[in-house]
C-alpha positions in Angstrom: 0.0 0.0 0.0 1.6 3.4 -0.7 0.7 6.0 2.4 -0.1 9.0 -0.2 -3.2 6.9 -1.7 -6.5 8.3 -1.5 -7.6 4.6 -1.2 -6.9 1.4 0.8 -7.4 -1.3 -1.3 -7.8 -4.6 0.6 -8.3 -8.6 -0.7 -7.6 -10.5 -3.9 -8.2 -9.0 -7.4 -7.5 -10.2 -10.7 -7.2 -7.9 -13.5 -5.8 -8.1 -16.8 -4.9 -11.4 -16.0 -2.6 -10.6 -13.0 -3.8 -11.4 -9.9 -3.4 -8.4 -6.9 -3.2 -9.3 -2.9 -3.9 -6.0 -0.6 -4.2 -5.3 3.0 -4.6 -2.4 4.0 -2.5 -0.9 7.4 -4.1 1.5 9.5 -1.9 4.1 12.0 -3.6 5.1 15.2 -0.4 5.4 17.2 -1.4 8.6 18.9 -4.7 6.3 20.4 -3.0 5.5 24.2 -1.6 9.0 25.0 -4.8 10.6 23.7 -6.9 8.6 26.2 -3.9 8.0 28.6 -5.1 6.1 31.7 -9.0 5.7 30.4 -10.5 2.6 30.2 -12.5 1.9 27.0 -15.7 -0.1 27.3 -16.7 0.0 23.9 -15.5 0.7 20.3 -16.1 0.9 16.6 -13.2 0.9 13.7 -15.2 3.2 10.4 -14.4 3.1 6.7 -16.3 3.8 3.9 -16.7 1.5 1.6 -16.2 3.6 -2.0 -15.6 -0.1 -4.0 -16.7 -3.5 -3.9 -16.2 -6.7 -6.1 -20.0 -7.4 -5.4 -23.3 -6.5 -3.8 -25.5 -9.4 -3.7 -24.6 -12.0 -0.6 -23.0 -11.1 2.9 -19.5 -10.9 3.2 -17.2 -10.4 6.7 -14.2 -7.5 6.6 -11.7 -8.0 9.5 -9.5 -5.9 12.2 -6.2 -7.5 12.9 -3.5 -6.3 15.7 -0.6 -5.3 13.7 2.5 -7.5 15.6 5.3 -6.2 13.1 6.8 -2.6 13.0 6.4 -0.1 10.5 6.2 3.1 9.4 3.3 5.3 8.2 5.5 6.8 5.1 7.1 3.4 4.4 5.5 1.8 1.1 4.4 -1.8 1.9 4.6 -5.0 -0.1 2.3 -7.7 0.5 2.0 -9.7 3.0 3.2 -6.3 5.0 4.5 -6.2 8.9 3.3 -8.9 10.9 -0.8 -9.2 12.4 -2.2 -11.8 14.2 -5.2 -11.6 16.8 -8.6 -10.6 15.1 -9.8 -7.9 17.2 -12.7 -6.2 14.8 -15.6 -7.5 12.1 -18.3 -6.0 10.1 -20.5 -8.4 8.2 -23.1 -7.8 5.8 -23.8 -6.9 1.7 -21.7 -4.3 0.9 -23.9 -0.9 -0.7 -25.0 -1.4 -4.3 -23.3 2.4 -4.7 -19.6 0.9 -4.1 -20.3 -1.6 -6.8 -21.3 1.1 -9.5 -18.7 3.5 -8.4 -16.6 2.4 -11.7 -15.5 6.0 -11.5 -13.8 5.7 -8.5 -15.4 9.1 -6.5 -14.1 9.3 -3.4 -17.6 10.0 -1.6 -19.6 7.5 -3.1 -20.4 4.2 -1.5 -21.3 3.9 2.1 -19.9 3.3 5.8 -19.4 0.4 7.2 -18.5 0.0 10.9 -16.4 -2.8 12.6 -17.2 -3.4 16.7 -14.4 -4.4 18.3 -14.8 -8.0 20.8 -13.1 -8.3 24.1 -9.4 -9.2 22.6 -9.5 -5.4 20.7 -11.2 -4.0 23.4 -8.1 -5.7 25.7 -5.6 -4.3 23.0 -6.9 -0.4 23.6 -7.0 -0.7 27.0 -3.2 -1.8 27.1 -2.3 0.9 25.1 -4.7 3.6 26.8 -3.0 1.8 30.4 0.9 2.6 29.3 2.0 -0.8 29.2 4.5 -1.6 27.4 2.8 -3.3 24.2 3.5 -2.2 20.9 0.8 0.0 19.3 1.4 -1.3 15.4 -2.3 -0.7 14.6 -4.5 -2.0 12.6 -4.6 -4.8 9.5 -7.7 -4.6 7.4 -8.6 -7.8 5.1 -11.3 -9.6 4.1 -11.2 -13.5 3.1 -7.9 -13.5 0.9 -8.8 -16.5 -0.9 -12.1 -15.1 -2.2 -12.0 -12.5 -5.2 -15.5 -11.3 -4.4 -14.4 -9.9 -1.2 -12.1 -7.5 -2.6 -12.9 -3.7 -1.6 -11.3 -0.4 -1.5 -12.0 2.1 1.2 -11.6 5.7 1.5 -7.8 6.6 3.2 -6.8 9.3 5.8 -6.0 11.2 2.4 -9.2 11.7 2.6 -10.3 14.3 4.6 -11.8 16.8 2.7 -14.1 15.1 0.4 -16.4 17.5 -2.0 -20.2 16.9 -2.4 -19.4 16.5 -6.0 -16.9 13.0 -5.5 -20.5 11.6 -5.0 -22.8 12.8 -2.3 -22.8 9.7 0.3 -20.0 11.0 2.0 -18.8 15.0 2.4 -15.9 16.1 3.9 -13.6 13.8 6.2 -14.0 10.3 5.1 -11.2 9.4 6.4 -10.9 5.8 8.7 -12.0 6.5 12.1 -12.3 5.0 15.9 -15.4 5.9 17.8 -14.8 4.9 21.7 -17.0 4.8 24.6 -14.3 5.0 28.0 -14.4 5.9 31.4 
């Protein structure tokens, strides 16, 4: 994935006879010390969903811990750094506007939202705690064995998105955590 992209493209693709593997990396390294010493009882990873293989059955899109290091302005090659623990999953039919966006606007296609389960929620909490494990982030892949999973989302490039790249989505599109703490 190259960090100046206005999209994170993420699963198996072939085109042109050449087949494409992409996961996406997400940075929220400022996360612990902008919650330092709260304890998060809830959250939600965003992305919107501006491109999808298909509309028509239900489908799962994934959160991974990020276990390797890396850098925000490095371009990656798959597989990328290290990820292991799922921590994240959306699942359902992906908006019938991501599938027509064959022009590739930046607002058009819809949100989808990831809860996290008790390992992410664990995860945060380390890192809003100051322990001392790594914050790496967050890996973003559907089934890599299955071309119809294959999406791309809108990237933290993306944060000022006009009404005319499609109307579903104004303004800051970008990947985003919502958290409920204490």
């Amino acid at each position: 994935a190259n960090y100046t992209s206005t999209r994170l493209p993420t699963g198996t693709v072939t085109q042109s006879g050449t087949t494409y593997d992409d996961i996406s990396f997400l940075d929220f390294s400022e996360f612990g010390s902008n919650l330092k010493a709260d304890h998060v009882t809830s959250a939600t990873l965003s992305l919107f969903d501006i491109w999808a293989y298909q509309c028509t059955y239900s489908e799962d899109m994934y959160a991974y811990r990020v276990t390797g290091s890396w850098k925000l302005h490095q371009s990656l090659t798959y597989p990328g750094p290290a990820y292991g623990t799922k921590l994240a999953q959306w699942t359902g039919v992906a908006s019938s506007k991501a599938c027509t966006n064959t022009s590739g606007l930046r607002g058009q296609g819809a949100w989808i939202h990831m809860p996290f389960n008790s390992s992410g929620l664990s995860l945060l909490n380390d890192w809003t705690g100051g322990t001392t494990t790594a914050n790496f982030g967050f890996a973003i892949a559907p089934s890599m064995t299955d071309e119809q999973m294959f999406k791309q989302f809108d990237s933290y490039q993306d944060g000022n998105v006009s009404t005319s790249q499609g109307g579903d989505c104004d303004g800051d599109c970008r990947p985003y955590l919502s958290v409920t703490y204490t």
